[in-house]
Backbone as CSV, one residue per row, in Angstrom:
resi,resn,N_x,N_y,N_z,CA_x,CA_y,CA_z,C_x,C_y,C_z
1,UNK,-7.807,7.002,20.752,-6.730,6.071,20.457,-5.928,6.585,19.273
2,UNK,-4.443,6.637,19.395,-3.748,6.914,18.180,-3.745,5.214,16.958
3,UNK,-3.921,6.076,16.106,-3.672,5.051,14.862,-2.455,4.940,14.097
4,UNK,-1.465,3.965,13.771,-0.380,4.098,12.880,-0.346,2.906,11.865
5,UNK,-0.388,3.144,10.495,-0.392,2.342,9.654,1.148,1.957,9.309
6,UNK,1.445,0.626,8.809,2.557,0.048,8.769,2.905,-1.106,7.488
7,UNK,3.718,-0.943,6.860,4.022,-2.171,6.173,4.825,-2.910,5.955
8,UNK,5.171,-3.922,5.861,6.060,-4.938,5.589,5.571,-6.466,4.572
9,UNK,6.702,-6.952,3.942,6.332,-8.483,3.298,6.151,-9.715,4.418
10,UNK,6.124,-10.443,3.781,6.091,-11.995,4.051,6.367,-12.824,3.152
11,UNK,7.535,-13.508,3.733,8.213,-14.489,2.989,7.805,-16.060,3.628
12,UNK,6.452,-16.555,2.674,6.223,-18.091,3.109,7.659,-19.233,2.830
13,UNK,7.897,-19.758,4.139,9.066,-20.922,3.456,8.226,-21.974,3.277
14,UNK,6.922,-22.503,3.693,6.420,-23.651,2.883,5.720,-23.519,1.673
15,UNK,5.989,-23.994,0.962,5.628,-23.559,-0.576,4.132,-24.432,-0.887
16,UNK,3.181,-24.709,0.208,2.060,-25.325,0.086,0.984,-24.185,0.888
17,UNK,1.611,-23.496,1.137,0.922,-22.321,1.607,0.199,-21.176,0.289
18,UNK,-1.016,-20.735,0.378,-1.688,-20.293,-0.724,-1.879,-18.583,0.090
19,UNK,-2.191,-18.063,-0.491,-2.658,-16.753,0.149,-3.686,-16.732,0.820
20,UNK,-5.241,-17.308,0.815,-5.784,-17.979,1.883,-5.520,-18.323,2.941
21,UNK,-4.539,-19.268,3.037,-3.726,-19.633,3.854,-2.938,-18.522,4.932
22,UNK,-2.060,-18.623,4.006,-0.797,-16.972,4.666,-2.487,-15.802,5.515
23,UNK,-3.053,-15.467,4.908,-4.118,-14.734,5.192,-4.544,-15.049,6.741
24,UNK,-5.005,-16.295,6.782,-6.023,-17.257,8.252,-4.647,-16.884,9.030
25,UNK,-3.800,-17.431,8.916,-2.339,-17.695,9.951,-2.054,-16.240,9.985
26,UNK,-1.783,-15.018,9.392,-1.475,-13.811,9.798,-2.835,-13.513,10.992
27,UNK,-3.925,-13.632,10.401,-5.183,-13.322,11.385,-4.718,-13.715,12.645
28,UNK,-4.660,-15.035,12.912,-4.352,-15.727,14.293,-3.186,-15.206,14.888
29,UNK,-1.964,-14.987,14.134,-0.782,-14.925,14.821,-1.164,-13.173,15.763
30,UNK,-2.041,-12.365,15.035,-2.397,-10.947,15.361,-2.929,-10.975,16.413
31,UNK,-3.911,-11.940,16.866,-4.887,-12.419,17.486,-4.153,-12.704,18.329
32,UNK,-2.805,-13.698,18.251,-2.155,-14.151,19.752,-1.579,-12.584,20.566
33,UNK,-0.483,-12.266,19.264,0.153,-11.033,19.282,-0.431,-9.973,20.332
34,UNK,-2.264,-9.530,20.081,-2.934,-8.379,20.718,-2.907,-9.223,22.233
35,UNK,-3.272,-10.561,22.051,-3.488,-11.067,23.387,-2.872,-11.031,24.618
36,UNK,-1.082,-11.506,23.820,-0.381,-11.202,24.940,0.108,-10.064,25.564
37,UNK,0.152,-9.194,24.447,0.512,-7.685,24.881,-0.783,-6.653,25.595
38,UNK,-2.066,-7.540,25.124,-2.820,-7.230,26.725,-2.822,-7.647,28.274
39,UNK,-2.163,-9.303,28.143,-1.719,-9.912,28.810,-0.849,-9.283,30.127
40,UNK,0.652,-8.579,29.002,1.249,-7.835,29.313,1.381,-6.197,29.924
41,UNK,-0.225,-5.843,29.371,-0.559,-4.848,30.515,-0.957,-3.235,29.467
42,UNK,-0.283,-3.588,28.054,-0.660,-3.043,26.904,-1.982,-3.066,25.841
43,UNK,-2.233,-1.718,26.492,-4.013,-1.488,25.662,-3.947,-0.733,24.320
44,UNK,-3.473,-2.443,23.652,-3.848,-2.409,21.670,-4.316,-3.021,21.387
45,UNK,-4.534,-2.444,20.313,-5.926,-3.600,19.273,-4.418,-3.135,17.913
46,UNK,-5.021,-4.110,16.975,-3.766,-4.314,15.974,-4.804,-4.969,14.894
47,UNK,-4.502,-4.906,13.589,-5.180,-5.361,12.109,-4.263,-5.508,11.537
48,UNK,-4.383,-6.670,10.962,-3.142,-6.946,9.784,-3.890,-7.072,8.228
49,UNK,-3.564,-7.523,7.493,-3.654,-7.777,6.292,-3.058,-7.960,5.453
50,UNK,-3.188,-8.999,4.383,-2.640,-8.773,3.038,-3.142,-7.935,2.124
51,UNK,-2.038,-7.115,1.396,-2.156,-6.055,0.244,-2.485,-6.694,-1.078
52,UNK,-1.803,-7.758,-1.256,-2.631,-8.672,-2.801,-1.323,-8.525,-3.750
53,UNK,-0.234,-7.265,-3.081,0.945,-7.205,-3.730,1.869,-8.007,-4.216
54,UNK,2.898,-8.075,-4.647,3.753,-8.534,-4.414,5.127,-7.880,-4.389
55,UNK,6.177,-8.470,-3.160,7.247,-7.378,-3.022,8.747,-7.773,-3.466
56,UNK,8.865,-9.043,-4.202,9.899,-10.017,-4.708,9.563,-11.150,-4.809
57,UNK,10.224,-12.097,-5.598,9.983,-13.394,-5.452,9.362,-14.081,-4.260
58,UNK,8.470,-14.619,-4.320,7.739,-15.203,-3.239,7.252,-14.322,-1.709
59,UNK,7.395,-12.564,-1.987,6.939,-12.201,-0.954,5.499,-11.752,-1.325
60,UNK,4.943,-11.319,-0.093,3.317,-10.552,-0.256,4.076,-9.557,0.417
61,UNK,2.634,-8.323,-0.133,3.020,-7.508,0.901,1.974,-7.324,1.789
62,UNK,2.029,-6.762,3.119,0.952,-7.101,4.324,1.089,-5.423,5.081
63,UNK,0.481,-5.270,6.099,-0.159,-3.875,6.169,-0.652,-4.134,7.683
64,UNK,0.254,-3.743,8.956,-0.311,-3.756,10.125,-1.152,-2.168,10.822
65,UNK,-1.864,-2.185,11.308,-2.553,-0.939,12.023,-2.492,-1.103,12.956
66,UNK,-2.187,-0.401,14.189,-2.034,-0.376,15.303,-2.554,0.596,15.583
67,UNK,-3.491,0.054,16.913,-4.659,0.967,17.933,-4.250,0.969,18.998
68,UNK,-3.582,1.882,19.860,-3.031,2.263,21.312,-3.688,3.471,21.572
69,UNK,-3.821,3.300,22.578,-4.215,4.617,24.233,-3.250,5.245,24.071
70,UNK,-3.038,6.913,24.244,-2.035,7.533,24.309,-0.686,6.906,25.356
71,UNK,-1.611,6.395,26.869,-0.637,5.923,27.682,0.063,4.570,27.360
72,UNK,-1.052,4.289,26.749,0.141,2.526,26.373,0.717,2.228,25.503
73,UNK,0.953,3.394,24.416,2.289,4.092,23.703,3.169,4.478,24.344
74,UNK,3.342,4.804,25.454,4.408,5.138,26.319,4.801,3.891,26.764
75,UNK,3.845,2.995,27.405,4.326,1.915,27.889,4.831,0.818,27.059
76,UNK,4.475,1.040,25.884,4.974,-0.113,25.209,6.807,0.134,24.697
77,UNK,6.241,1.045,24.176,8.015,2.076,23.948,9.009,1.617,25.639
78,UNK,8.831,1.808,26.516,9.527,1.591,27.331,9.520,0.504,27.691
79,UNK,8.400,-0.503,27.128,9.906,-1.938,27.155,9.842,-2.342,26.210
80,UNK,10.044,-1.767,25.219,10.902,-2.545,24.274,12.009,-1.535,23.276
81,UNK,13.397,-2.158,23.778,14.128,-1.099,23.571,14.185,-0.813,22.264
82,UNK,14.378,-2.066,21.107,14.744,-1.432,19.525,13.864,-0.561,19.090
83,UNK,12.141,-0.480,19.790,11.389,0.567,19.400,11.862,2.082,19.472
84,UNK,12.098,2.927,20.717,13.085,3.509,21.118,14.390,3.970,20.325
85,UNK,15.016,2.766,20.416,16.160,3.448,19.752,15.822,3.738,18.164
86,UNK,14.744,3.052,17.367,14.850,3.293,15.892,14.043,4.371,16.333
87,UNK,13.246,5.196,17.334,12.520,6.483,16.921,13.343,7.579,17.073
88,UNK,14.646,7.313,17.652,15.715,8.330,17.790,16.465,8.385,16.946
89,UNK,16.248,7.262,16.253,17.227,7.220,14.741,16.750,7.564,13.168
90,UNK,15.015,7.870,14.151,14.644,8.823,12.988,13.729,7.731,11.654
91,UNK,14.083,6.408,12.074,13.487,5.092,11.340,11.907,5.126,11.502
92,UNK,11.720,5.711,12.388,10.122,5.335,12.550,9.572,6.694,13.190
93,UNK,8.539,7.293,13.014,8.545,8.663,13.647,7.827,8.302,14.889
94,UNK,8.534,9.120,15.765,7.624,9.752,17.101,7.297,8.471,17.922
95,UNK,6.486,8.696,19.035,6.337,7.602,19.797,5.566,6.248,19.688
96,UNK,4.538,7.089,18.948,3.689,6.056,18.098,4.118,4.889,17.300
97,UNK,5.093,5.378,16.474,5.733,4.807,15.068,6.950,4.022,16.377
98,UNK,7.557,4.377,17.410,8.017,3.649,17.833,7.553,2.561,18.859
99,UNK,6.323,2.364,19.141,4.915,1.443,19.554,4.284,0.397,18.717
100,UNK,4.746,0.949,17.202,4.357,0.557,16.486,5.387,-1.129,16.094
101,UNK,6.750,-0.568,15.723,7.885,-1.230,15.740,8.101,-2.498,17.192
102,UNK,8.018,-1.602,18.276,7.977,-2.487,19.551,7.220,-3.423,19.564
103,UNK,5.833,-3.428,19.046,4.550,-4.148,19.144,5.202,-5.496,17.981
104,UNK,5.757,-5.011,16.566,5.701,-6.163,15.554,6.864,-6.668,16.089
105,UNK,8.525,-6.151,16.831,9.503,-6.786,16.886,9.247,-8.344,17.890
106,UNK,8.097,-7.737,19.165,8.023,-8.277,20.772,7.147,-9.365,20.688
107,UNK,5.970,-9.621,19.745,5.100,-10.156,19.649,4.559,-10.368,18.459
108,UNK,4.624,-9.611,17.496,4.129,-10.549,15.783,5.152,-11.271,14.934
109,UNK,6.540,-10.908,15.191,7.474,-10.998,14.233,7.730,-12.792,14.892
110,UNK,7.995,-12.353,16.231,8.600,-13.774,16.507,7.296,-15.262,16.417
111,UNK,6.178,-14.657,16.254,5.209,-15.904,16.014,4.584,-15.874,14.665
112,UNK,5.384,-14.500,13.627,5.150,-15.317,12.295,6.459,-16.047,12.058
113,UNK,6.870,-16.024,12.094,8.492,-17.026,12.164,8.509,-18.396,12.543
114,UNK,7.623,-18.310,13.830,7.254,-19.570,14.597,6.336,-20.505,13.345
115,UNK,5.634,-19.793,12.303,4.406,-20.144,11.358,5.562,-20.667,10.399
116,UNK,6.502,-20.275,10.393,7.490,-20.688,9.131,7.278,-19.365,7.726
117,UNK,6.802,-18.295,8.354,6.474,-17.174,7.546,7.152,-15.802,8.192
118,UNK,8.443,-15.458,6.960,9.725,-14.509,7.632,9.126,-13.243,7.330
119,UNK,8.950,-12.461,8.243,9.063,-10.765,7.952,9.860,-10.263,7.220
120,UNK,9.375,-9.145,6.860,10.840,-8.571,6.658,10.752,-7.370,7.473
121,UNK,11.727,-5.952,7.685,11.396,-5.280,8.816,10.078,-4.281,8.339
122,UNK,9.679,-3.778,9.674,8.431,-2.842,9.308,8.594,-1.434,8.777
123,UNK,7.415,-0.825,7.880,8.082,0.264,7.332,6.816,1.417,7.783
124,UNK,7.255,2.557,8.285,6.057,3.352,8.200,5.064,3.459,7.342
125,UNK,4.019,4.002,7.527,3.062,4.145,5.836,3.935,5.517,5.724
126,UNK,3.880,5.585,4.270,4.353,6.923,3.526,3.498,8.188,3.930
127,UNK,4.241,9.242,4.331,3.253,10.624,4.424,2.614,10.949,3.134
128,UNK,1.347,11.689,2.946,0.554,12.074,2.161,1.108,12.617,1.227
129,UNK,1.238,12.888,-0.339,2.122,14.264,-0.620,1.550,14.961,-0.471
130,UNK,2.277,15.624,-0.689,2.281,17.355,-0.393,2.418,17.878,-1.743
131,UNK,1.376,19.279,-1.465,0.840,19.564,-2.558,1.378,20.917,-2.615
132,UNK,2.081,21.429,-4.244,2.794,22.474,-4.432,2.210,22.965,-5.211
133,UNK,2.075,24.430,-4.510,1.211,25.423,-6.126,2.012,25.420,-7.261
134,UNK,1.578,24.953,-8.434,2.652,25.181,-10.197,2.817,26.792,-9.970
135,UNK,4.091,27.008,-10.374,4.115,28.242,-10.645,4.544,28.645,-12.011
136,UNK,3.537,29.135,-12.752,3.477,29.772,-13.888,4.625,30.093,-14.905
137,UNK,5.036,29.447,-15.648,6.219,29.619,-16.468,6.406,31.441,-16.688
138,UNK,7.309,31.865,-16.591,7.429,33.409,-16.656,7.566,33.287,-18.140
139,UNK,6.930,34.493,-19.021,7.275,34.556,-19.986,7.865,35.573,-20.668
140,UNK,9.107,35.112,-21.803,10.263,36.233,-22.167,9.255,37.245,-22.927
141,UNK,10.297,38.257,-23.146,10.294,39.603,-23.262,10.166,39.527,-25.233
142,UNK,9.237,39.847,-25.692,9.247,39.961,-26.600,10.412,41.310,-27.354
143,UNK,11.178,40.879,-28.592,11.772,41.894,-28.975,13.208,41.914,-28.662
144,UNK,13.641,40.402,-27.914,14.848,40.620,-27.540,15.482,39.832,-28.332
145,UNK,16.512,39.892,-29.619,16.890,38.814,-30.268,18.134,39.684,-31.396
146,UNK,18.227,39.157,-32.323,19.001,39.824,-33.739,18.237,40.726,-34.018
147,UNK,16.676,41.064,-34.537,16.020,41.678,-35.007,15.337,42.943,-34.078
148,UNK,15.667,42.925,-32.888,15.084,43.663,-31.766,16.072,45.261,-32.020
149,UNK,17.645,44.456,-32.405,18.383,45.022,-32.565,18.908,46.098,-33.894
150,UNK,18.046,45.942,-34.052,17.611,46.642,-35.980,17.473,47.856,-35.727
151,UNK,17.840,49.027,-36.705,17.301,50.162,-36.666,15.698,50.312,-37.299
């Protein structure tokens, strides 16, 4: 199974909602989310979570994983078009990252919304850095100055 990590906030509009809370209701909404898109004929498993962050006034930040079959990365990408078009636009990489997008636009986004809890859009996880050999300060030439110039 390919794996793609993902992040985005959450913006609670009821202000009686605790992170506990936001927490149980992301669980479930994931839970409907995997259901129907097995329903639908798509073999994922999906994890959400809260990060403990915070990403502005009143957001969290949250952290989806997505578990697809090589083939039902294909299938999911082909129906759902904004997945697709943001992997051609370079927004999300490769087919995966656009499986990834399809999966939160088709089925998580619109039933955390339904919770009264707004997304915001999804973001790839960041690539690893990359690691550059230091290269050694070169060092000057002794003797080159006013005094080099001396008889």
């Amino acid at each position: 199974m390919d794996q793609e990590t993902y992040h985005f906030t959450l913006t609670p509009q009821d202000s009686t909602l605790d992170e506990r809370r936001i927490r149980e209701l992301l669980e479930s909404v994931t839970a409907e989310a995997v259901e129907q898109a097995m329903k639908d004929g798509d073999e994922v498993e999906a994890k959400t979570d809260l990060q403990g962050g915070f990403g502005g006034v009143g957001e969290i930040a949250a952290v989806l994983i997505l578990l697809a079959k090589s083939g039902a990365v294909a299938k999911v990408v082909a129906t759902a078009e904004a997945g697709a078009a943001l992997a051609a636009k370079g927004l999300v990489e490769g087919a995966s990252g656009a499986a990834g997008k399809a999966f939160f636009d088709k089925y998580l986004k619109p039933r955390l919304i339904k919770k009264n809890i707004l997304p915001s859009d999804l973001q790839g996880a960041p690539s690893p850095p990359k690691t550059t050999a230091k290269v050694p300060k070169a060092e000057g030439k002794k003797g080159k100055g006013r005094r080099a110039n001396r008889p």
